[in-house]
N, C-alpha and C positions, 0 to 999 in steps of 0.2 A: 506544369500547371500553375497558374496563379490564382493565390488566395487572395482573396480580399477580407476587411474584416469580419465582413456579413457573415460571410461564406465560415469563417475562422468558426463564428460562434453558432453557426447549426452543426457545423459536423460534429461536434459530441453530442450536440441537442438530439442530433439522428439518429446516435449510434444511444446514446441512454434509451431515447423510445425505445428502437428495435430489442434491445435486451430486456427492458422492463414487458414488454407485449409478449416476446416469447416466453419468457418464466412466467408471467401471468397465466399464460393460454397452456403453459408444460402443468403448472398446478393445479388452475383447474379442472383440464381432461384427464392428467393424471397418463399422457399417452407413453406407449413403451414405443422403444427402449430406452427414453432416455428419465423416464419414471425412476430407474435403476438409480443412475446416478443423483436424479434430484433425494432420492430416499439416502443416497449415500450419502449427502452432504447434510440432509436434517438430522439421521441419525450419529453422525463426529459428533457436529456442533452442539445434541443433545448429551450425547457424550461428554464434551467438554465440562458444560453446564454443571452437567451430574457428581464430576470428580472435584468442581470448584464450590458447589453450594448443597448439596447429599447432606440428610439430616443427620450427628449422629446416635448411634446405637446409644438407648435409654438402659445409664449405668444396670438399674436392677433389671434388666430385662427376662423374663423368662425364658425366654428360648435357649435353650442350650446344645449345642453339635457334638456328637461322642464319635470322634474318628476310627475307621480302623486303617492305621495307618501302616507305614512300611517296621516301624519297632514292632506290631502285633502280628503282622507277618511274620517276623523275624523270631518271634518266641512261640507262636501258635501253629505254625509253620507254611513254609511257602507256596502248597497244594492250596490252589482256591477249586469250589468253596469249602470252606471250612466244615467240619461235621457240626449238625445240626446238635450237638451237647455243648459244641461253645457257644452257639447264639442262648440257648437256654439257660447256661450261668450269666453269660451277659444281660440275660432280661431279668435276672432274677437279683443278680448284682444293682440295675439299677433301681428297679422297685425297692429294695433295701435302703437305695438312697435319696428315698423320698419323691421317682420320678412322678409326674398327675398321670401324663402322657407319654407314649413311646411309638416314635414313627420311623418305622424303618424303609431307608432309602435305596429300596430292591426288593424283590422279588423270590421266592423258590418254587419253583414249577415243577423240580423232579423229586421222587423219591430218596429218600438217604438210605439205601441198602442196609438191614440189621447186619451185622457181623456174626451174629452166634448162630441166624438163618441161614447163613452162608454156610457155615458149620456144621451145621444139623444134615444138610442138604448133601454136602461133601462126603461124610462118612456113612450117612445112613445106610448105603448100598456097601458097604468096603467090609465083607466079613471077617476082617483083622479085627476090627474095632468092637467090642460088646456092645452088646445093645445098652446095656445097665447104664456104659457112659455118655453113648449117645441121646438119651433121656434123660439125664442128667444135666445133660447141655441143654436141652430142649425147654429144658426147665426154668433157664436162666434167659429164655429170649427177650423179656421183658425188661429185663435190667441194660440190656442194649438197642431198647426201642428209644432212638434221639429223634427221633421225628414225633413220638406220644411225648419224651421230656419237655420239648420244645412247646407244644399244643400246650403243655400242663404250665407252663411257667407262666405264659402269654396269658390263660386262663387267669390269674391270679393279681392281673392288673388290665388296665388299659393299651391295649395296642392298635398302632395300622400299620397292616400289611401294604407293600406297593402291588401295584397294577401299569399294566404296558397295554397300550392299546394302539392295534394297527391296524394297515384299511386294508388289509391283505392277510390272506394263510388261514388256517386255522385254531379254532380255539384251544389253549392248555392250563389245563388247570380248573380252577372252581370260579366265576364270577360272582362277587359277592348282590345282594340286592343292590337297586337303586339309589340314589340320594332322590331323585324325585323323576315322577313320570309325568309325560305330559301330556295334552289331551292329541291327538293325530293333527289335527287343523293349526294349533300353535307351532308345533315341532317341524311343520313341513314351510311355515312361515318365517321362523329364525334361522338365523347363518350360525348358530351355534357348531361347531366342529365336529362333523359327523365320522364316525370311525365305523368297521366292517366287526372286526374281531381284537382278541385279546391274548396275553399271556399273562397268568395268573398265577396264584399259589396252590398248592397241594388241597383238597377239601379239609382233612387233618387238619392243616395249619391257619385257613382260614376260618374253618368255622368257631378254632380257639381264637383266635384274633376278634374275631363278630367286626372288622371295623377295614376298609380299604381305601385306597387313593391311588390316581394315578399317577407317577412318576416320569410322564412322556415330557420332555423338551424340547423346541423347536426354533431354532436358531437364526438370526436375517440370511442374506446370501453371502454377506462376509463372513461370517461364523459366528456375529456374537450374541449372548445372548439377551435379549431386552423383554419381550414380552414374553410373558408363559399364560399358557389356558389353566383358567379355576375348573374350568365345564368343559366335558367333551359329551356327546350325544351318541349314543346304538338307538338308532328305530326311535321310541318313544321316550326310552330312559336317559337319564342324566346323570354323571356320576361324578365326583368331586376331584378335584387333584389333592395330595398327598399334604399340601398344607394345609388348604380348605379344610380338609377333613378333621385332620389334628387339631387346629384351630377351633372349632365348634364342638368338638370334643372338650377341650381344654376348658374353654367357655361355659360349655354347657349349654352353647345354642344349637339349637337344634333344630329349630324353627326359623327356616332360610326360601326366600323367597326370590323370583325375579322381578326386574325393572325391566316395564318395556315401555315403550311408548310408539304411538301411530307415527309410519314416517313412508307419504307416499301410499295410504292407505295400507302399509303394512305392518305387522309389530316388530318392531326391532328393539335388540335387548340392549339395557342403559347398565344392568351394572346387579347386581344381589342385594340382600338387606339379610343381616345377619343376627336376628335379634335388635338389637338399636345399631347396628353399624350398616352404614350404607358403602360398599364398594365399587367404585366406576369399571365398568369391563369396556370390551370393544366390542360391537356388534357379534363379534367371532367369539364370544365366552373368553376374551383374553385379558391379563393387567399387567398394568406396565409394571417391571418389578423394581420394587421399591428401593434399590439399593444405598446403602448406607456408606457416610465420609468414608476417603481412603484410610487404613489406618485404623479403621475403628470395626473391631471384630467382635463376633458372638465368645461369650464364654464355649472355651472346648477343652475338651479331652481325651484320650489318649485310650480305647478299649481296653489297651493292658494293663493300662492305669487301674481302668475298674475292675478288670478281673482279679487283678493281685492285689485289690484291695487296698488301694493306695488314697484313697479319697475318703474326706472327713466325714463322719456320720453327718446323716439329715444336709449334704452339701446341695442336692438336688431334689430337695421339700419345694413341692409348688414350681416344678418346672416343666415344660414344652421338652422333650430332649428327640431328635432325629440321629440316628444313626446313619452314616454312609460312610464314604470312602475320600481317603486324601491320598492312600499309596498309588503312586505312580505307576506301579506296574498294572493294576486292576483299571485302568483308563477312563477312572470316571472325577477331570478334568476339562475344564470348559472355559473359554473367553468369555470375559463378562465387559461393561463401560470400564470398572475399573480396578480390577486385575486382568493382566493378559490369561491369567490359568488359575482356576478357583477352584475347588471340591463341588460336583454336580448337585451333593446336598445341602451347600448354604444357600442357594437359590430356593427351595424348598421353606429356607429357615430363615433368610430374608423375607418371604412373602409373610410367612407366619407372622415373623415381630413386626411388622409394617401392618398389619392387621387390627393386630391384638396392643399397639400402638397408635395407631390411628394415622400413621404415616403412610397417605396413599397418591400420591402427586398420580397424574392421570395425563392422559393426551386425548383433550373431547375430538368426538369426530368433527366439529366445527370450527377447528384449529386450523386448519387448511383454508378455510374460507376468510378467517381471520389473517392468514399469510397473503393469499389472491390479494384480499383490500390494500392492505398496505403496500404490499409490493409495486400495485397497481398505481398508487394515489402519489408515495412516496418516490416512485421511478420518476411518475410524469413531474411534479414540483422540481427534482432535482436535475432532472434533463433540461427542464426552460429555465431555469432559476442561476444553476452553478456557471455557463456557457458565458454569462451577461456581468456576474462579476470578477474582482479581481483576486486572485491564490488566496489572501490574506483572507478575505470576507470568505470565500467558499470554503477556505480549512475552517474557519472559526462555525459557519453553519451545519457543515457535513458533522464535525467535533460533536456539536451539539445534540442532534439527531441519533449519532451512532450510541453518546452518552444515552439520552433519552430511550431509545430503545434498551439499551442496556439494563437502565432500572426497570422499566418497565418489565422486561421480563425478570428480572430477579423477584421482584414486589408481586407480580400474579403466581410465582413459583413458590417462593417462602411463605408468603401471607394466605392465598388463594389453593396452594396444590394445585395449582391448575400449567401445565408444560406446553408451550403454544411455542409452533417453530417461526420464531423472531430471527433464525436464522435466517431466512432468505430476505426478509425486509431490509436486515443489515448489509447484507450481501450486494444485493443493489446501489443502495448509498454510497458503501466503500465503491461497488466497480463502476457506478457512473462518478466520482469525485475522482476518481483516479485514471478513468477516460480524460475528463476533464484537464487533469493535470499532466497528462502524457502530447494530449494535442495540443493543450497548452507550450508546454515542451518543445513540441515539433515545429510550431510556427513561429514561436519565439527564435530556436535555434535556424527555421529559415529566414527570420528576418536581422539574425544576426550576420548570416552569411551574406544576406543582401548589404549589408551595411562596411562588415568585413571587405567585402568587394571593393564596393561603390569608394570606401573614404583610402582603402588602401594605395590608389591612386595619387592619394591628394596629400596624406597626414604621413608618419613614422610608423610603425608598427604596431611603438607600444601607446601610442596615442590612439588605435583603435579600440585595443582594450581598454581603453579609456572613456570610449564613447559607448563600449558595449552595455557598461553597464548604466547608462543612460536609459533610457527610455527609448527603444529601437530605432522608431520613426521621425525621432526629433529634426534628424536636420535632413530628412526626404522631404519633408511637408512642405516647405519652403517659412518663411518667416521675414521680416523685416525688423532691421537692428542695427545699432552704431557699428561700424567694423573700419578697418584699417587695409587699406589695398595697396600693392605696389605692383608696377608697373618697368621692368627693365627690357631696353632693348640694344643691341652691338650695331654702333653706327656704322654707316656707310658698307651693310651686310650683304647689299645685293651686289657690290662693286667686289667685295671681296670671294662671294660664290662663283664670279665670272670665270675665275682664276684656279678653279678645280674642276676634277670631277666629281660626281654625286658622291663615289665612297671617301672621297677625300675632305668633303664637306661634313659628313656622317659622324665622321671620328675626328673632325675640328669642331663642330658643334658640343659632341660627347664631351672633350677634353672643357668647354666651359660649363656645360649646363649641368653636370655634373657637380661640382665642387659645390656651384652659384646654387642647384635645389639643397643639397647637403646641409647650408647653411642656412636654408629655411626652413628644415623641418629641424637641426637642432634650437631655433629660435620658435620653436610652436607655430610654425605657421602652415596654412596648407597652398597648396601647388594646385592653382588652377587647370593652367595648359601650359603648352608653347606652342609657339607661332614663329616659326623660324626662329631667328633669333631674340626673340622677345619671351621674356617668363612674366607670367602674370602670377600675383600671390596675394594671402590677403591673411587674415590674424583677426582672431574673435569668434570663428565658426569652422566648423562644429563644437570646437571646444570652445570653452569661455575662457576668454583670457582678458583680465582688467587692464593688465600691459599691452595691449596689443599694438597701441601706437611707438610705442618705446622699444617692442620687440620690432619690427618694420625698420624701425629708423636704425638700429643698430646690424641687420641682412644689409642694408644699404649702406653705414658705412666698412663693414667686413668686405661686403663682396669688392667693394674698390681696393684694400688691402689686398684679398683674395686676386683681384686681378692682377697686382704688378707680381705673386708669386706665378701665375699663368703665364705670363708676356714672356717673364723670363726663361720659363719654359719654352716656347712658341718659338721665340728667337735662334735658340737651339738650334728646333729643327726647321727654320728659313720658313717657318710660317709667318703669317702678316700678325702683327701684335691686334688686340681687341683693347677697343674703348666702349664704355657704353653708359648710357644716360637712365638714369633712376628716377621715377615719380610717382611720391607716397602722399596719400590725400585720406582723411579719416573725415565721415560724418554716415549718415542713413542709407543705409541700401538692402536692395532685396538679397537672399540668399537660399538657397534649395538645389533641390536636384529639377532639372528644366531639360527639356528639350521636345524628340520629337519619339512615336512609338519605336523610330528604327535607330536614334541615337539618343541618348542621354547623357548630361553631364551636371557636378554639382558645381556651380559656379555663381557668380554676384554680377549683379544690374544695377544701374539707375546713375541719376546723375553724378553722386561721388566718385562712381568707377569713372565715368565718363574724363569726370577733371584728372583724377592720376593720370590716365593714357595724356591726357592734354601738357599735364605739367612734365610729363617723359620728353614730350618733344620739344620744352622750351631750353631743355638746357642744352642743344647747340647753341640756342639763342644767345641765353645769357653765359656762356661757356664755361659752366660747372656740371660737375657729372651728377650732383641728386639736388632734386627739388622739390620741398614739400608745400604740403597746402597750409593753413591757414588754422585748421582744428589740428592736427598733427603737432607742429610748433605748438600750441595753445596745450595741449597734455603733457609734453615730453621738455617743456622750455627749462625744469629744474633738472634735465638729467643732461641734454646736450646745449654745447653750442650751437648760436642759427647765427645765417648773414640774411637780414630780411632783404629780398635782392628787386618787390618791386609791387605794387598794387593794381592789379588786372583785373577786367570783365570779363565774364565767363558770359557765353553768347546766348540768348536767350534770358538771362538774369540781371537786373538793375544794379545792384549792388556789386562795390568791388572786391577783389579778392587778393588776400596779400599773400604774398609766395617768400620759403623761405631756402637758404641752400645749409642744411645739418655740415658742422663743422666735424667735431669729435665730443665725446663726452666732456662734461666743464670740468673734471678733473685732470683731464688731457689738457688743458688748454695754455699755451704759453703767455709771458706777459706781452711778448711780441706781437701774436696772433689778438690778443684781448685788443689791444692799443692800435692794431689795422682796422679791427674792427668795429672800433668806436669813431675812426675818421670816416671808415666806410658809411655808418650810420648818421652821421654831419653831413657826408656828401650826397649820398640819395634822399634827405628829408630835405635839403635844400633841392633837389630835379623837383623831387614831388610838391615843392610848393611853387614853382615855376620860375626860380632862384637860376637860370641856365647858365649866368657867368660864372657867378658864385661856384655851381657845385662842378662846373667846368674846372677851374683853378683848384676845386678839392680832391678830383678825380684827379687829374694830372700831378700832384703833388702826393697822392696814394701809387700810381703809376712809379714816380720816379725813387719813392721812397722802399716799395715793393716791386722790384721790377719784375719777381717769380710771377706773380700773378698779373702782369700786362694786360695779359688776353682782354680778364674778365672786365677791367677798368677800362680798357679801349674801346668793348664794347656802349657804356654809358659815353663816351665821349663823341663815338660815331653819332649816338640817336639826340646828343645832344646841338652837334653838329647840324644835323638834319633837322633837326625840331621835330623829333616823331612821339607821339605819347607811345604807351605801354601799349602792344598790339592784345587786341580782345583773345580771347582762349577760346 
């Protein structure tokens, strides 16, 4: 298939539309399946965000996490749960040290069996045993009620109990009141999170607590976890999650309301107000959880820590403290943006100090509609915009954009709390800039093959990669320019094919034309055709070459060197030896790739080529084998010797033209040769002024003094003979 440029710069124009129109039209339907993936890729990217620019933890923070870890496993022992006498020195341990609030991150739903009730139970029927001691026991049940110790510690401070709420099964346990009820007609109106039933705490333990939260988590579909519910909904009531709760305890607000606003004629919920703090939720009672720099942790401790009394007086005056779990074996570990596996209660304790901090970055539901515009806006710019210019210009603008989005979302994050997925607007830019850059690519590298092709005919190899990294199309376009042509052809060629067959012509041709190109692509030049025995060549295109009349003239005097080591080959084998006639002509001519749809070649026109082919065939005439033109001699006259051999019209043209025959380089030059050649130039400026005796007796006395070169001198004597002027070209 052939490109042309048009064609070059819409096909990424097409393919940026078509990706910009679909991601537009995936964001705003919002359609499955592929909903999935687009949530996959805003949730990394906000991932990414979070672990590069997350506020963090505020040195004095209150919040504090008291773990029970696998060391209080380890000395408390490895039967979970634990008897209800160690949570009750543990509440009583921290109230000692100054806790406001104590939020624990779980649940007891069953009874703690008494021990001395078991006892009682056991031997009351066993008439071994008196009665005196069995009453005795009976007596003592009290001191092994760790479900009353527990009640009774919890009484003596602030606590919440967790809550599990599910949309299935039945209920256990005691549910504590409401955080707030709402009227039928609101509550059947909000998308608040609606649940069925619960598992709860003992009544005992709650109604020592007075205070609950729920503790449910709910994770994306990769597992991790980002948003968590402040509010979940039974029927009409509303009840708090487990930092909420703690949180306005701690506060002392108490007085918490909702934000909703009409949307669509309906009410949908913006967020809570917590006394003076306003918190953004999602429709769903959800918020994004505030998570803190990597690295930057809640003050914690160690449950054994506090049971053995290891922690300084008043160290937990005026603190938030949640208790949960870090031990690995109790599986309450969880993926978050930024630890792969966190303790399920510093999410709890994140929300809190993200609170009670005021750190609440948020994702409005109008985030998405701000992704659609730009995506939209920023695809179409970039798909008509990148196609039209060149690598340079489109890196330096895509650079810009991708920067610009970059601050942009940093500056509404850090400044604003506001988390808008600039992930997909970026997204676009890079993949249409980089569309851009691949088809750029493609037709680059197929027009380098075109050219690879095209010139590998004509140049050396490594003179294509020379060209490559040109400008592709430079010397397909055609152009007009000084260049340098030469013209060789092997005389008397059709008398000597008479005398073979075709393969015998095949592999005599091979054995010249062989060497005779060799020598012109080492001299820079490129290899038009051949024509039988004729090689056409020319110097200055595709490559530039300033030499190129200098390089021409010196193929032309090689190749004649080259010939007598051929001949003597040739002789060898009773082949007929080759002569051949050379005509190098420099001035203006056309250059390009030309021809027709079913052939093409890159080759040169116009009248300069014209005069080479012309002056090839003068030197039977004047019987030397190369002859050049007139601009040729005029470039190269400080590097070679010429014999200017005569002044001719070239037909069609008024003016005449002086032709010359290249000797050898002038430091080749003997005094012998200098000194023919300066009688030479006596004797043809006397023909040319019409001096015919005169240069008769100069030619004849060059004849007799150089009798190797006869030929050439007997020629001016014949036409002097004759009276013939110089025949037109």
């Amino acid at each position: 298939m052939k490109f042309t440029a048009k064609s070059e710069r819409w096909i990424p124009t097409y393919i940026g539309l078509c990706f910009t129109l679909v991601l537009s039209f995936l964001l705003f339907f919002q359609a499955e399946p592929l909903n999935y993936w687009i949530d996959y890729v805003g949730n990394h990217a906000g991932d990414l965000q979070l672990r590069i620019w997350s506020k963090p933890l505020e040195k004095e923070s209150p919040v504090v996490v008291v773990y029970i870890d696998d060391a209080s496993l380890n000395q408390e022992g490895w039967n979970w749960p634990w008897s209800r006498k160690i949570f009750a020195k543990l509440t009583d341990k921290l109230q000692q040290l100054g806790a406001s609030v104590i939020a624990f991150d779980m649940i007891f739903p069953d009874v703690e069996e008494n021990i001395a009730t078991q006892v009682v139970e056991r031997i009351t029927n066993n008439p071994q045993v008196p009665e005196r001691f069995a009453q005795q026991i009976k007596g003592e049940e009290g001191r092994f009620d760790y479900n009353q110790l527990f009640a009774q510690s919890m009484e003596n401070g602030t606590t919440v109990m967790g809550i599990i709420f599910t949309k299935k099964g039945g209920g256990q346990g005691e549910l504590p009141p409401p955080s707030l009820t709402l009227s039928p007609e609101i509550s059947q109106e909000l998308q608040i999170l609606e649940m069925k039933n619960f598992v709860a705490n003992i009544p005992l333990l709650q109604r020592a607590a007075k205070h609950a939260g729920f503790i449910n988590g709910f994770p994306d579909l990769d597992g991790v976890y980002r948003f968590s519910p402040l509010l979940v909904r039974m029927g009409n009531d509303v009840y708090f999650s487990l930092a909420l709760e703690a949180v306005s305890l701690f506060t002392s607000s108490r007085n918490v309301f909702l934000k909703m606003d009409k949307y669509q004629g309906k009410d949908v919920l913006e967020g809570i107000r917590l006394n003076e703090k306003e918190i953004s939720l999602t429709p769903q009672g959800e918020i994004l959880i505030p998570y803190r720099a990597k690295g930057s942790n809640f003050t914690s401790y160690s449950a054994l820590d506090v049971l053995n009394d290891r922690l300084a007086p008043n160290t937990l005056d005026h603190k938030l403290v949640f208790v949960g779990f870090s031990a690995s074996s109790l599986g309450d570990l969880v993926a978050t943006p930024i630890k792969p596996l966190a303790p399920g209660v510093d999410i709890h304790a994140t929300i809190a100090a993200g609170i009670i901090d005021g750190y609440l970055p948020y994702k409005p539901a109008w985030g998405k509609g701000v992704a659609v515009i730009l995506v939209f806006f920023l695809g179409l710019f970039c798909s008509l915009l990148f196609p039209r210019l060149g690598s340079i210009a489109t890196t330096i603008i895509a650079s810009f954009l991708l920067v610009s989005l970059f601050l942009a979302n940093r500056f509404v994050w850090l400044q604003l709390g506001i988390i808008l997925p600039f992930s997909f607007p970026f997204l676009v830019v890079l993949t249409i800039y980089t569309t851009d850059m691949l088809s750029g690519y493609f037709f680059e590298t197929k027009r380098y093959q075109i050219v690879r092709k095209v010139f590998s005919q004509y140049v050396p190899a490594e003179y294509v990669e020379q060209l490559l990294e040109k400008e592709p199309e430079f010397g397909l376009r055609g152009e007009s320019k000084e260049l340098t042509v030469l013209f060789s052809d092997i005389q008397d060629f059709n008398s000597i094919t008479e005398k073979f067959s075709a393969p015998e012509i095949k592999e005599y041709l091979e054995r010249f034309l062989t060497p005779m190109t060799e020598l012109i692509f080492i001299n820079r030049g490129t290899l038009d055709k051949y024509i039988g025995g004729v090689i056409m060549a020319f110097w200055g295109a595709p490559l530039e070459d300033p030499k190129a009349a200098s390089h021409a003239v010196i193929v032309a005097l090689s190749m004649q060197k080259k010939l007598g080591e051929l001949n003597g080959a040739l002789k060898t084998l009773n082949r007929p030896e080759i002569s051949i006639g050379v005509g190098i002509n420099t001035g203006a001519m056309y250059v390009g790739d030309m021809g027709s749809q079913f052939r093409r070649a890159y080759t040169v026109i116009g009248d300069a080529v014209n005069l080479a082919s012309r002056l090839e065939g003068l030197t039977k005439m004047y019987r030397v084998p190369i002859i050049a033109g007139e601009q040729t001699q005029k470039q190269t006259n400080n590097e070679f010797l010429y014999r200017k051999l005569d002044r001719v019209r070239v037909k069609g043209k008024k003016n005449l033209v002086e032709i010359y025959q290249p000797l050898c380089a002038i430091g080749d030059a003997s005094d012998t040769m200098r000194k023919e050649l300066q009688l030479h130039e006596e004797a043809l400026e006397s023909y040319l002024r019409g001096n015919l005796e005169q240069s008769k007796a100069q030619f004849q006395k060059l004849i007799d003094s150089y009798p190797e070169n006869r030929f050439f001198y007997e020629g001016y004597l014949a036409r002097i003979a004759a009276s013939v002027p110089a025949p037109p070209l």
